[in-house]
N, CA, C and O atoms as a GROMACS GRO file, in nm:
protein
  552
    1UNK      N    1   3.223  11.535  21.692
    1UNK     CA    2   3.312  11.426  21.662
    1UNK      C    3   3.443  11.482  21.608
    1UNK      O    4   3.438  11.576  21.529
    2UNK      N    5   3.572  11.425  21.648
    2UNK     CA    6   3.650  11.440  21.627
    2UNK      C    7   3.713  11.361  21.571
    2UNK      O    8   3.692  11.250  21.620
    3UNK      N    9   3.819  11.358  21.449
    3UNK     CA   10   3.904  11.210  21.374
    3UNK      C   11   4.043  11.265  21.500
    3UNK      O   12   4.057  11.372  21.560
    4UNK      N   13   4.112  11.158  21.500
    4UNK     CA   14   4.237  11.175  21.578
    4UNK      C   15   4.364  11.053  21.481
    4UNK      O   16   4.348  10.934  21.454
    5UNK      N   17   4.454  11.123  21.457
    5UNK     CA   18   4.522  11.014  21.402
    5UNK      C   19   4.601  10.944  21.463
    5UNK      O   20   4.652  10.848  21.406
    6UNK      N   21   4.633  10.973  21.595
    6UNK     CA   22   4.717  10.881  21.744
    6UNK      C   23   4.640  10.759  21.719
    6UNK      O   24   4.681  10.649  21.754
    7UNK      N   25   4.535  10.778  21.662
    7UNK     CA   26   4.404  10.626  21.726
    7UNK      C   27   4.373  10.517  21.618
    7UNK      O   28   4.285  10.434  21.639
    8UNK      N   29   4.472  10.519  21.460
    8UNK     CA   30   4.452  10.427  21.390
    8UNK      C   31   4.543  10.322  21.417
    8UNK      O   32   4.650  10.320  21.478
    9UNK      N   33   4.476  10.235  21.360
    9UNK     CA   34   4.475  10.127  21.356
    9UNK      C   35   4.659  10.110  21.369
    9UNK      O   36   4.706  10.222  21.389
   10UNK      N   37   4.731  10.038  21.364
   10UNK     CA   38   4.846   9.981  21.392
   10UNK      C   39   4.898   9.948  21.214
   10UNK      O   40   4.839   9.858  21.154
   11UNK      N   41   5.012  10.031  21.141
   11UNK     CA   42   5.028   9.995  21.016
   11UNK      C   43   5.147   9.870  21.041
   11UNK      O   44   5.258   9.856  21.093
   12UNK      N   45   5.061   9.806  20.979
   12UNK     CA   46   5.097   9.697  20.946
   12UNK      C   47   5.249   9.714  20.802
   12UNK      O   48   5.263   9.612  20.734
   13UNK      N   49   5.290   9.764  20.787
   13UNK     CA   50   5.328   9.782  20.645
   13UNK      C   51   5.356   9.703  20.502
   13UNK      O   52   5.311   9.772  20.411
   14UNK      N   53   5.378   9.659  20.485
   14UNK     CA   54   5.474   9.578  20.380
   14UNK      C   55   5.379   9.414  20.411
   14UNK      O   56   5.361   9.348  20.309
   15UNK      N   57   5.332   9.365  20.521
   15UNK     CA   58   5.228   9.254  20.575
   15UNK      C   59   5.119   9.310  20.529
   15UNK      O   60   5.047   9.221  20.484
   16UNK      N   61   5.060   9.435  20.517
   16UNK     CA   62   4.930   9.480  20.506
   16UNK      C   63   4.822   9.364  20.425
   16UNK      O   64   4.806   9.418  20.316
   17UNK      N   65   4.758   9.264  20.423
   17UNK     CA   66   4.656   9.254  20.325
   17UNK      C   67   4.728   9.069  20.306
   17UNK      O   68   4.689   8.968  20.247
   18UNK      N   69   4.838   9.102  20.384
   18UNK     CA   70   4.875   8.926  20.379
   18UNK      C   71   4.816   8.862  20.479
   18UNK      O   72   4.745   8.912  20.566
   19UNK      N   73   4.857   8.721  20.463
   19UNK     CA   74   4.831   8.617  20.533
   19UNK      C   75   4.940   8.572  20.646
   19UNK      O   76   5.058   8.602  20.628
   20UNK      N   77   4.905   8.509  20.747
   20UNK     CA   78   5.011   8.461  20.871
   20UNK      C   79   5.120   8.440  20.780
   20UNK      O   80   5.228   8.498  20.769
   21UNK      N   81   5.057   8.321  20.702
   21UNK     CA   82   5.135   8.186  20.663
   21UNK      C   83   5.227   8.288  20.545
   21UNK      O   84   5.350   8.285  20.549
   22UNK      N   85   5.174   8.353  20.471
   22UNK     CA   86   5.278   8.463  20.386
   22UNK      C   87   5.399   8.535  20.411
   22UNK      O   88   5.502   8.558  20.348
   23UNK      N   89   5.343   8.571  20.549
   23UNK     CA   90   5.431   8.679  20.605
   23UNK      C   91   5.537   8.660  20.676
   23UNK      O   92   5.622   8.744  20.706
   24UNK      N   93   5.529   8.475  20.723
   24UNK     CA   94   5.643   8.434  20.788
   24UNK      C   95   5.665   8.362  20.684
   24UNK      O   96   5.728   8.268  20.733
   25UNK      N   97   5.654   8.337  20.545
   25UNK     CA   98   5.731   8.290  20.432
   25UNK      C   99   5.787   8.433  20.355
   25UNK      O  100   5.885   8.417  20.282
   26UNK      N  101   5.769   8.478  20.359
   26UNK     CA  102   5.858   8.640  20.293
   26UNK      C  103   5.865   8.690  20.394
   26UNK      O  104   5.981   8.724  20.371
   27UNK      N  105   5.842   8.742  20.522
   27UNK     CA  106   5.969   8.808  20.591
   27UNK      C  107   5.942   8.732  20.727
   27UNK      O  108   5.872   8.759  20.824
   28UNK      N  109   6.039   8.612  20.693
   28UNK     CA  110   6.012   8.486  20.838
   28UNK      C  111   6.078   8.594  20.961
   28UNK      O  112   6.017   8.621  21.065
   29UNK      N  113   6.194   8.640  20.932
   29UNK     CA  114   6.280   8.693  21.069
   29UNK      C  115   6.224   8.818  21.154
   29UNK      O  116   6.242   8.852  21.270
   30UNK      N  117   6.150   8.872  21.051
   30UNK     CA  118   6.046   8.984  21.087
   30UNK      C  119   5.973   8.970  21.183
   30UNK      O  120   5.981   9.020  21.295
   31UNK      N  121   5.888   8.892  21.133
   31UNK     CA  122   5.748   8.808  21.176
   31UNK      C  123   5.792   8.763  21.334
   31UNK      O  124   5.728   8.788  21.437
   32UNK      N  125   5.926   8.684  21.323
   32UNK     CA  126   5.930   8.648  21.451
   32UNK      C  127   5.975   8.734  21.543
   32UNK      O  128   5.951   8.705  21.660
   33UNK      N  129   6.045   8.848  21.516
   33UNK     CA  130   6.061   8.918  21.610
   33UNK      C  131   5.981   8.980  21.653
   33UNK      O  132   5.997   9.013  21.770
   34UNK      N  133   5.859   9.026  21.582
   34UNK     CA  134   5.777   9.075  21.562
   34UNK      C  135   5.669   8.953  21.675
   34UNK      O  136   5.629   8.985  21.786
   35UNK      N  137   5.653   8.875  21.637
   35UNK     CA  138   5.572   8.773  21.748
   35UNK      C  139   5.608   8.784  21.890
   35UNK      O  140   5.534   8.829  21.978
   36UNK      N  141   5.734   8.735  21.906
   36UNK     CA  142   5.816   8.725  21.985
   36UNK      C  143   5.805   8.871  22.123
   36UNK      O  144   5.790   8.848  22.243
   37UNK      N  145   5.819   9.032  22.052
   37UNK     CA  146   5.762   9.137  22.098
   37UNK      C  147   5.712   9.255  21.980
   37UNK      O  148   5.770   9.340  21.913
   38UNK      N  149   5.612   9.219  21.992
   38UNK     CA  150   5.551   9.368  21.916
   38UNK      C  151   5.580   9.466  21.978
   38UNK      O  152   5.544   9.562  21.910
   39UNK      N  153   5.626   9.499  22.074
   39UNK     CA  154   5.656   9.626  22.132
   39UNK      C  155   5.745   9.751  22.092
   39UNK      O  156   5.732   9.871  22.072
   40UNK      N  157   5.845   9.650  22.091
   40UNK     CA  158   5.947   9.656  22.006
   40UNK      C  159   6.019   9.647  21.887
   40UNK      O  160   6.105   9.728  21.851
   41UNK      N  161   5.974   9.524  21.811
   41UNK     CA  162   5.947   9.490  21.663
   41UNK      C  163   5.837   9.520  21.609
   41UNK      O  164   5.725   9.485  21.647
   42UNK      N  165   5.879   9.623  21.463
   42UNK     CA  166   5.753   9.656  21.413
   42UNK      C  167   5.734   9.550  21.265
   42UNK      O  168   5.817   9.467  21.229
   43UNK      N  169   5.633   9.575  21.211
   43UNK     CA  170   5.614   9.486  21.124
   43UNK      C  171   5.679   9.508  21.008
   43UNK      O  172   5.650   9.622  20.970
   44UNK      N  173   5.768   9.445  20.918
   44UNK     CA  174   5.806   9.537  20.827
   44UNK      C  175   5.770   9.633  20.744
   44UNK      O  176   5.681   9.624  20.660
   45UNK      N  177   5.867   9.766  20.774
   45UNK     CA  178   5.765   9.884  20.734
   45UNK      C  179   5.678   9.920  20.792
   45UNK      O  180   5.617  10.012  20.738
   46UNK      N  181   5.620   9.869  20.939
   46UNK     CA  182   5.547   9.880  20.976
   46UNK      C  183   5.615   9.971  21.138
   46UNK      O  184   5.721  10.027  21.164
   47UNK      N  185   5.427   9.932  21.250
   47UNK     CA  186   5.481  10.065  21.312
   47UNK      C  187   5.528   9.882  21.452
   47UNK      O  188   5.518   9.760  21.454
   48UNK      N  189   5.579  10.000  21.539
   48UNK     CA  190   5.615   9.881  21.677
   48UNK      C  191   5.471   9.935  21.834
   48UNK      O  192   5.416  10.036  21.877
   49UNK      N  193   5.475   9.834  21.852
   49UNK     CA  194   5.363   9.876  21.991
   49UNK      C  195   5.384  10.027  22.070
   49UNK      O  196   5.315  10.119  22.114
   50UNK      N  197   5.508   9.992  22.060
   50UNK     CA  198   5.567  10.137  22.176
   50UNK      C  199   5.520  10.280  22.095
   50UNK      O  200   5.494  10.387  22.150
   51UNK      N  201   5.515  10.247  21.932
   51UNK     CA  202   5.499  10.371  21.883
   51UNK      C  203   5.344  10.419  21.866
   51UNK      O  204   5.303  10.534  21.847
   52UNK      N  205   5.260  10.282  21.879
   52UNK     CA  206   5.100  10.332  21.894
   52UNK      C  207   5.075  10.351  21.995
   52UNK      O  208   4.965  10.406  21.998
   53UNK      N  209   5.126  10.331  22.118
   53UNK     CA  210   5.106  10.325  22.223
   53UNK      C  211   5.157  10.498  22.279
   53UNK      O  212   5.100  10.541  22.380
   54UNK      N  213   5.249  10.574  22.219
   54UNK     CA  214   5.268  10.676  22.212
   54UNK      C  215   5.194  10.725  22.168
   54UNK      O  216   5.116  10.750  22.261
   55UNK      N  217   5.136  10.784  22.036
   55UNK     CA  218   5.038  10.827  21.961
   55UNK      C  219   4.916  10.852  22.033
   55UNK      O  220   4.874  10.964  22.061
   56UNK      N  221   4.847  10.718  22.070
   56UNK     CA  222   4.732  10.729  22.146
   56UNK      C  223   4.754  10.788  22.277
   56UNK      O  224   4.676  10.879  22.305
   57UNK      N  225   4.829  10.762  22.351
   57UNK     CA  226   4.858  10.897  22.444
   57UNK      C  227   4.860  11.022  22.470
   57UNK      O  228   4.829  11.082  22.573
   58UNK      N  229   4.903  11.064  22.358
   58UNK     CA  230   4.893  11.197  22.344
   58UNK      C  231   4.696  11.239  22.286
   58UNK      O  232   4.628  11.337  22.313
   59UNK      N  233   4.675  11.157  22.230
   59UNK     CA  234   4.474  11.203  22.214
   59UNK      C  235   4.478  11.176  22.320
   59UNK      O  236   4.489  11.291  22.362
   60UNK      N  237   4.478  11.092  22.441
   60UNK     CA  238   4.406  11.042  22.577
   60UNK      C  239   4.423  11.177  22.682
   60UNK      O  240   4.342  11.210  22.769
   61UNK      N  241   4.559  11.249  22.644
   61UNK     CA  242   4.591  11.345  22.736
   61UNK      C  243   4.544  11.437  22.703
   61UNK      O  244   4.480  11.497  22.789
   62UNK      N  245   4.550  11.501  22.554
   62UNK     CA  246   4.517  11.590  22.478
   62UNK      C  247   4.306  11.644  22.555
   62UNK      O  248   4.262  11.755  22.585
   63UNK      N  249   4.235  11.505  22.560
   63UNK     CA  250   4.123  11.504  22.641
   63UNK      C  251   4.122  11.530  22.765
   63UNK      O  252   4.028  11.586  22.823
   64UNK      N  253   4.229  11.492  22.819
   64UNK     CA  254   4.240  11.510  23.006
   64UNK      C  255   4.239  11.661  22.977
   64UNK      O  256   4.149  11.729  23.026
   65UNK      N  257   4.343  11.723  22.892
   65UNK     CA  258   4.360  11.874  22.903
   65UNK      C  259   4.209  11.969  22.861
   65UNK      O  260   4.160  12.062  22.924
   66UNK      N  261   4.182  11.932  22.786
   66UNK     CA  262   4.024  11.985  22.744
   66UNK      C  263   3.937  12.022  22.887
   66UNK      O  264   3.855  12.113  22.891
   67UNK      N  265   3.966  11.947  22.988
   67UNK     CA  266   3.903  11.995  23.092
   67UNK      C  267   3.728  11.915  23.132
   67UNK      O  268   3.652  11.924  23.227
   68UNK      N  269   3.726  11.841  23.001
   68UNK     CA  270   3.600  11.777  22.993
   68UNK      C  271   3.541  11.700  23.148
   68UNK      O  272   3.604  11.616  23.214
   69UNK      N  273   3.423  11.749  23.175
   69UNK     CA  274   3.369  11.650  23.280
   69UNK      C  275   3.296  11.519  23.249
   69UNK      O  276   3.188  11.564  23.287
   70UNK      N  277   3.280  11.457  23.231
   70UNK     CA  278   3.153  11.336  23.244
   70UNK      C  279   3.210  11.190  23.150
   70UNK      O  280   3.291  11.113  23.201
   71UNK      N  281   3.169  11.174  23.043
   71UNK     CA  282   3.212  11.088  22.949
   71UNK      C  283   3.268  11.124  22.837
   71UNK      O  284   3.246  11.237  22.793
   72UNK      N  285   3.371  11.010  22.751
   72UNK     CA  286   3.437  11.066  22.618
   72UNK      C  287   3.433  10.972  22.608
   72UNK      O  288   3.455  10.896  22.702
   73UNK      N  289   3.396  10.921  22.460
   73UNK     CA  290   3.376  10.814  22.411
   73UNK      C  291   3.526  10.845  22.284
   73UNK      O  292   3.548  10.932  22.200
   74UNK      N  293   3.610  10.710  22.336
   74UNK     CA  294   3.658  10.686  22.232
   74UNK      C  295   3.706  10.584  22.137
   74UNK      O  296   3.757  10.478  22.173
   75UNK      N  297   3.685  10.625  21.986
   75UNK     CA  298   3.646  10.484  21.922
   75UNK      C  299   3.783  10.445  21.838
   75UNK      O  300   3.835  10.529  21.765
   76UNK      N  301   3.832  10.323  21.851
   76UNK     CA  302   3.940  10.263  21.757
   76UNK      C  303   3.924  10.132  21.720
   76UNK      O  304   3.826  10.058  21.716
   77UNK      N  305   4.042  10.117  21.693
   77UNK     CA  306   4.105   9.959  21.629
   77UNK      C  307   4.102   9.847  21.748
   77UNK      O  308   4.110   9.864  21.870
   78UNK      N  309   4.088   9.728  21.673
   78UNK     CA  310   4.128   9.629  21.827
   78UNK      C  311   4.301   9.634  21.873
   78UNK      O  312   4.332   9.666  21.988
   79UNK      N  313   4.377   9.608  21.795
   79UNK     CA  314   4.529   9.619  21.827
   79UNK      C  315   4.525   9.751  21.909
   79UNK      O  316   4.575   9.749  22.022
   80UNK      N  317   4.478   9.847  21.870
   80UNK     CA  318   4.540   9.994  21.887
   80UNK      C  319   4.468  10.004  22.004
   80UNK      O  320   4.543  10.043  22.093
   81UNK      N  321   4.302   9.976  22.062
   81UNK     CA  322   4.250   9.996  22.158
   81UNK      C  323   4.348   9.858  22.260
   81UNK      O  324   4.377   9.891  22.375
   82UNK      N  325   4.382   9.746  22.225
   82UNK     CA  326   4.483   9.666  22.344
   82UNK      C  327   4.565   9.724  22.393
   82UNK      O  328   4.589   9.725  22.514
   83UNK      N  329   4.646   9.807  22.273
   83UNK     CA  330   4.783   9.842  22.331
   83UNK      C  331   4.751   9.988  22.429
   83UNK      O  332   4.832  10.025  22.514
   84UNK      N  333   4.640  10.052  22.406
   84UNK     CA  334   4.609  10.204  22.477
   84UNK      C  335   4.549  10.140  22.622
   84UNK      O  336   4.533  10.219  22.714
   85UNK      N  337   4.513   9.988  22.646
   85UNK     CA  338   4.478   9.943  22.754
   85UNK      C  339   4.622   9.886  22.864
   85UNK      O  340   4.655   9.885  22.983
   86UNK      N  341   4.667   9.850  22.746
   86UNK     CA  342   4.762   9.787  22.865
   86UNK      C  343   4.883   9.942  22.891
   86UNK      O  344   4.964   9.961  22.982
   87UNK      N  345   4.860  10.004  22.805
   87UNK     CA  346   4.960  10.163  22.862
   87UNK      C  347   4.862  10.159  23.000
   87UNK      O  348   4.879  10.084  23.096
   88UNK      N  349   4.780  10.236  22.989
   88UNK     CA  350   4.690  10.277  23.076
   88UNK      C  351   4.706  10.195  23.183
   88UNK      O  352   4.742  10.253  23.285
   89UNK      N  353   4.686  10.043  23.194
   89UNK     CA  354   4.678  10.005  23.332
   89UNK      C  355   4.874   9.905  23.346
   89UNK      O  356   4.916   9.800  23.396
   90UNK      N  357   4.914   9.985  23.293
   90UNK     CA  358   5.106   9.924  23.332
   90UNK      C  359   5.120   9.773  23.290
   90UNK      O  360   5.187   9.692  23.354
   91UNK      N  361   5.045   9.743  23.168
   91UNK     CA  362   5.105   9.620  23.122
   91UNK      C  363   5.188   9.644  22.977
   91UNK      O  364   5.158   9.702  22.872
   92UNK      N  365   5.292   9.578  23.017
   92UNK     CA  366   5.404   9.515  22.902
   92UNK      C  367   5.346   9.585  22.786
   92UNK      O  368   5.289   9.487  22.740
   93UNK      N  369   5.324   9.658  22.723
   93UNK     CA  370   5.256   9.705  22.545
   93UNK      C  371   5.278   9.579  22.452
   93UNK      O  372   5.193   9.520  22.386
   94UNK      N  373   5.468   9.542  22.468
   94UNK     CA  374   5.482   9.420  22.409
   94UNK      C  375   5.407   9.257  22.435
   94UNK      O  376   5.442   9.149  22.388
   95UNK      N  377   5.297   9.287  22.524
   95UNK     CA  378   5.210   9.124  22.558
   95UNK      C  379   5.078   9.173  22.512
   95UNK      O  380   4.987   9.098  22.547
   96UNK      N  381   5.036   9.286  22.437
   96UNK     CA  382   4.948   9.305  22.380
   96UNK      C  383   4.849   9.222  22.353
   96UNK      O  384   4.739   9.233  22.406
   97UNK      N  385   4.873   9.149  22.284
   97UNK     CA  386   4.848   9.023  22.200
   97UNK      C  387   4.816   8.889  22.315
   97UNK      O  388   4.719   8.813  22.319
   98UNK      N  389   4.912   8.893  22.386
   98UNK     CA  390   4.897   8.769  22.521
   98UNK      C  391   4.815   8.826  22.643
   98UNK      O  392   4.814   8.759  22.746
   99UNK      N  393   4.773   8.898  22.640
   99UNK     CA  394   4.732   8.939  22.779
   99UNK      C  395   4.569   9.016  22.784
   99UNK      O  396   4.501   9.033  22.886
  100UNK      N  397   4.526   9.060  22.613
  100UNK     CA  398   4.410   9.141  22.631
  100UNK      C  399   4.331   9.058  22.504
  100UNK      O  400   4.395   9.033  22.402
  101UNK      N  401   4.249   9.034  22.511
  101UNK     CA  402   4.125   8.947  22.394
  101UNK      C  403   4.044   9.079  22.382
  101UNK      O  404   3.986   9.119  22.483
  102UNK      N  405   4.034   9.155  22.256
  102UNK     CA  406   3.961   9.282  22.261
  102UNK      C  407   3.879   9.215  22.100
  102UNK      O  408   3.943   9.230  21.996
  103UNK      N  409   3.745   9.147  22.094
  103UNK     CA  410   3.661   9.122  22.012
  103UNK      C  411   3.596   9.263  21.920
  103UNK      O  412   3.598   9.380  21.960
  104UNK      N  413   3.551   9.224  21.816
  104UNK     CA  414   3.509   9.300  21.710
  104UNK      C  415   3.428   9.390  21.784
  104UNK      O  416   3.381   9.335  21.884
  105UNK      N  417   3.388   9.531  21.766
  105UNK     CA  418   3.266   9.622  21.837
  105UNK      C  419   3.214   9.616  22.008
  105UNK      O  420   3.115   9.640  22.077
  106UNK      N  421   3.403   9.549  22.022
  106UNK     CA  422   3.358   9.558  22.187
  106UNK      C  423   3.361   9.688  22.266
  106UNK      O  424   3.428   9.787  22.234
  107UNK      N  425   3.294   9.680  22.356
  107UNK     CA  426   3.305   9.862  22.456
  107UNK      C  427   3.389   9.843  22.608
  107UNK      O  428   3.329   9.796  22.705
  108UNK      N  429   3.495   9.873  22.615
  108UNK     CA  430   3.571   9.917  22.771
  108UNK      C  431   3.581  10.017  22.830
  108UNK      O  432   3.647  10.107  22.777
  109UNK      N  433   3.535  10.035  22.930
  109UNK     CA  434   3.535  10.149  23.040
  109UNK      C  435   3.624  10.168  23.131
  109UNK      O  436   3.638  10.106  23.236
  110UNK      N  437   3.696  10.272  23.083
  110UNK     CA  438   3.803  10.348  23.195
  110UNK      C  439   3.805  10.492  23.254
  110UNK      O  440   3.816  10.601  23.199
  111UNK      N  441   3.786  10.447  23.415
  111UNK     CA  442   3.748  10.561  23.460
  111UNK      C  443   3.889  10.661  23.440
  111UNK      O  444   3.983  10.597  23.393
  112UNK      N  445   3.911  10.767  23.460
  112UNK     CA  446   4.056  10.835  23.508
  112UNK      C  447   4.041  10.911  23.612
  112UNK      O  448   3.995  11.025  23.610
  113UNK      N  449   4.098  10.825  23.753
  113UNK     CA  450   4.038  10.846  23.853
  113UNK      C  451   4.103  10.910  23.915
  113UNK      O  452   4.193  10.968  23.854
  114UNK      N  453   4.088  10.933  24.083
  114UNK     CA  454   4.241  11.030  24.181
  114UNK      C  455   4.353  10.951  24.116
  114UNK      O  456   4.431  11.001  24.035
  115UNK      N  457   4.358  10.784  24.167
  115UNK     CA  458   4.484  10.727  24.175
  115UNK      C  459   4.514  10.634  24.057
  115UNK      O  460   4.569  10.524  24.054
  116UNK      N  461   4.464  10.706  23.966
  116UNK     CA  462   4.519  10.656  23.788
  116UNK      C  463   4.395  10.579  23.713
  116UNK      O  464   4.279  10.552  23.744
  117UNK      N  465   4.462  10.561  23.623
  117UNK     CA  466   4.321  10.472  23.531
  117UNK      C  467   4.237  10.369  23.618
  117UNK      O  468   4.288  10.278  23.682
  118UNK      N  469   4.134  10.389  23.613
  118UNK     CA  470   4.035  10.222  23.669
  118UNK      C  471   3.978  10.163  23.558
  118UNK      O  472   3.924  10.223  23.465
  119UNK      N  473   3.986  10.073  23.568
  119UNK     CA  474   3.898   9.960  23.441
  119UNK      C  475   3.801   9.869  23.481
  119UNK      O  476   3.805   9.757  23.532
  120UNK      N  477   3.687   9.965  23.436
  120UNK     CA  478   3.504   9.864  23.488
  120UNK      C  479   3.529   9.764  23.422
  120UNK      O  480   3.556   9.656  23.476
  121UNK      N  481   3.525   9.779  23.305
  121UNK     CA  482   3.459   9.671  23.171
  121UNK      C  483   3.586   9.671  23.078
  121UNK      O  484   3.684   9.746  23.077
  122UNK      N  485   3.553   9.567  23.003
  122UNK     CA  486   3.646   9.531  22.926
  122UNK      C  487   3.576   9.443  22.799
  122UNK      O  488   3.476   9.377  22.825
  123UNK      N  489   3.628   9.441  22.667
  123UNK     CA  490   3.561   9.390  22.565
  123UNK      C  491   3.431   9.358  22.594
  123UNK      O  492   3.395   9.274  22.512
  124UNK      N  493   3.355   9.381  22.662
  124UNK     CA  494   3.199   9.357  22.643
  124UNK      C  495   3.124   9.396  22.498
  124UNK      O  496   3.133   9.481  22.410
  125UNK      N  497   3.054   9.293  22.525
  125UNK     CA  498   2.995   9.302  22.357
  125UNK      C  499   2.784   9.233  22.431
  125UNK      O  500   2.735   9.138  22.369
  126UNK      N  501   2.718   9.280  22.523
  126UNK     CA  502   2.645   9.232  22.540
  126UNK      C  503   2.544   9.325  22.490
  126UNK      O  504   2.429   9.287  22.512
  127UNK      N  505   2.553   9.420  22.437
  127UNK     CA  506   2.417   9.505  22.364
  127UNK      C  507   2.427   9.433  22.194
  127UNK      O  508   2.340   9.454  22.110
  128UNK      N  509   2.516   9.370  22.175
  128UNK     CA  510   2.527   9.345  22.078
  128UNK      C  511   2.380   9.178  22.059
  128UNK      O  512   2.370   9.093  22.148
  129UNK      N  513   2.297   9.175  21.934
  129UNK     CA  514   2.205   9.069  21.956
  129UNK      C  515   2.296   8.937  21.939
  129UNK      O  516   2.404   8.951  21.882
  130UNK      N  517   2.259   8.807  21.988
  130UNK     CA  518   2.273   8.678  21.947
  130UNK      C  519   2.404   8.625  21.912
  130UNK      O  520   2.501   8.637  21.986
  131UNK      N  521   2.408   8.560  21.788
  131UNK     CA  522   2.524   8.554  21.702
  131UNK      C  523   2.620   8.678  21.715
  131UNK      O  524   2.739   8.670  21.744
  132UNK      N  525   2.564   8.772  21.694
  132UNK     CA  526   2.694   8.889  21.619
  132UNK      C  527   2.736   8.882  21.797
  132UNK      O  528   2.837   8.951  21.808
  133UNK      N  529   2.702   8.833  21.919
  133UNK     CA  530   2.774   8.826  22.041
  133UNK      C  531   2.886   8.762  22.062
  133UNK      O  532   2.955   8.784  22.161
  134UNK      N  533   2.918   8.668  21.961
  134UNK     CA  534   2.981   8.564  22.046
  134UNK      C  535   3.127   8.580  21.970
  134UNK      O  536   3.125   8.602  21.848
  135UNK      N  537   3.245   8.572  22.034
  135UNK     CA  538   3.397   8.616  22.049
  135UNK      C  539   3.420   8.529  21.891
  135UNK      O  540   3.466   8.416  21.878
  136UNK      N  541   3.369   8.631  21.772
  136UNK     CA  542   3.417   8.627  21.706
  136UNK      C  543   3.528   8.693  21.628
  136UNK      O  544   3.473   8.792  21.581
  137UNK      N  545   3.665   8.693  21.586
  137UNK     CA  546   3.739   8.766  21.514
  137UNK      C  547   3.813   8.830  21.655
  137UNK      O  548   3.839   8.950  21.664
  138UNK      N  549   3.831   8.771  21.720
  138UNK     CA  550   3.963   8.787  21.873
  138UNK      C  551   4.097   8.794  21.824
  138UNK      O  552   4.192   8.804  21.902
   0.00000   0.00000   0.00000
């Protein structure tokens, strides 16, 4: 096992530990630019999509170079695993948020194939029992 620091979580900064409703009452203009594109707008003090989306790139390649054959399991954040999905298959980083539903302890499979990333699976959560299955915390 390896820690990688390309693969945490998305700092939030100065928002860390707040609420929606807080964060667009102390830094409303933030927030919205920040809504508007995370890609680009980072949170105050915080980081922007484009810059986790960098980070994790470099671990994703850093593995291609290793030479490894078979599987690599790798484990992150939900923000940080959206935005390393939509790099990977050429979506917007900034629609993060609009475009990928990545649930608590979900597992996605991407092959890295001849002609670029393939994507089997996506947030699946079906080994998971019962209750703890169902699209909670999206």
């Amino acid at each position: 096992m390896q820690l990688k620091e390309g693969l945490k979580e998305i700092a939030y900064g100065q928002w860390e530990g707040k609420t929606p409703e807080d964060v667009n009452s102390e830094f409303h203009d933030d927030y919205v630019r920040w809504l508007t594109d995370p890609g680009w707008n980072a949170p105050t003090g915080g980081q922007r999509g484009i810059d986790i989306a960098r980070r994790s790139s470099l671990v994703l390649e850093e593995i291609e170079k290793t030479g490894t054959t078979g599987n690599v399991l790798v484990v992150s954040h939900k923000a940080t695993t959206r935005i390393m999905l939509c790099s990977l298959l050429g979506i917007d980083v900034g629609r993060f948020r609009d475009r990928i539903i990545m649930p608590v302890a979900a597992v996605s499979i991407v092959e890295i194939a001849t002609h670029g990333p393939l994507l089997h699976m996506m947030g699946d959560r079906s080994y998971l029992r019962g209750r703890l299955r169902k699209r909670v915390g999206t």
